[in-house]
N, C-alpha and C positions, 0 to 999 in steps of 0.2 A: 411771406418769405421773398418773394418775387419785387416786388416792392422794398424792401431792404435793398437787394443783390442790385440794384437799379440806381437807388441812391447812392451806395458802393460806388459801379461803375461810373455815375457821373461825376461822383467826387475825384473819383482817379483820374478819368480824362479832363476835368475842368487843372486838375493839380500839374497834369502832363503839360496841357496847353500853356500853364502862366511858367511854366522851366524853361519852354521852346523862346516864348515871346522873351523872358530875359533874356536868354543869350543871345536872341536876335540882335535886341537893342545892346549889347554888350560889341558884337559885331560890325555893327552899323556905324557903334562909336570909332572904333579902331579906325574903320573905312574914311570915315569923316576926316579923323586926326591923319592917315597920310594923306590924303586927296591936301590938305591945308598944306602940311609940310611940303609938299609937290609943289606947291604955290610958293612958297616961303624960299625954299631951295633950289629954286629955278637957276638954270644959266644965266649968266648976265650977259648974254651976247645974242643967247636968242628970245624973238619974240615971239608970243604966243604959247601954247601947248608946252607942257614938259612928257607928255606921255604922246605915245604914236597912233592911237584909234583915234 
């Protein structure tokens, strides 16, 4: 029984981990696409940075 209840648990937490890591990458994309668009949509007067940090 113990052994079942084990393969259970790591199927759940292997199943938890691969939902986290997509919306990571789901995430990361968005981040990606405005960091570009920041680039693309820059002032035309200034140079350098479009963001203040």
């Amino acid at each position: 029984m113990v052994p079942l209840l084990l393969v259970l648990l790591l199927a759940v937490i292997l199943f938890g981990a691969g939902f986290a890591v997509k919306v990571l990458w789901w995430v990361a994309l968005a981040v990606l696409v405005v960091w570009l668009l920041g680039f693309i949509a820059r002032p035309a007067g200034s140079s350098g940075r479009w963001y203040r940090w």
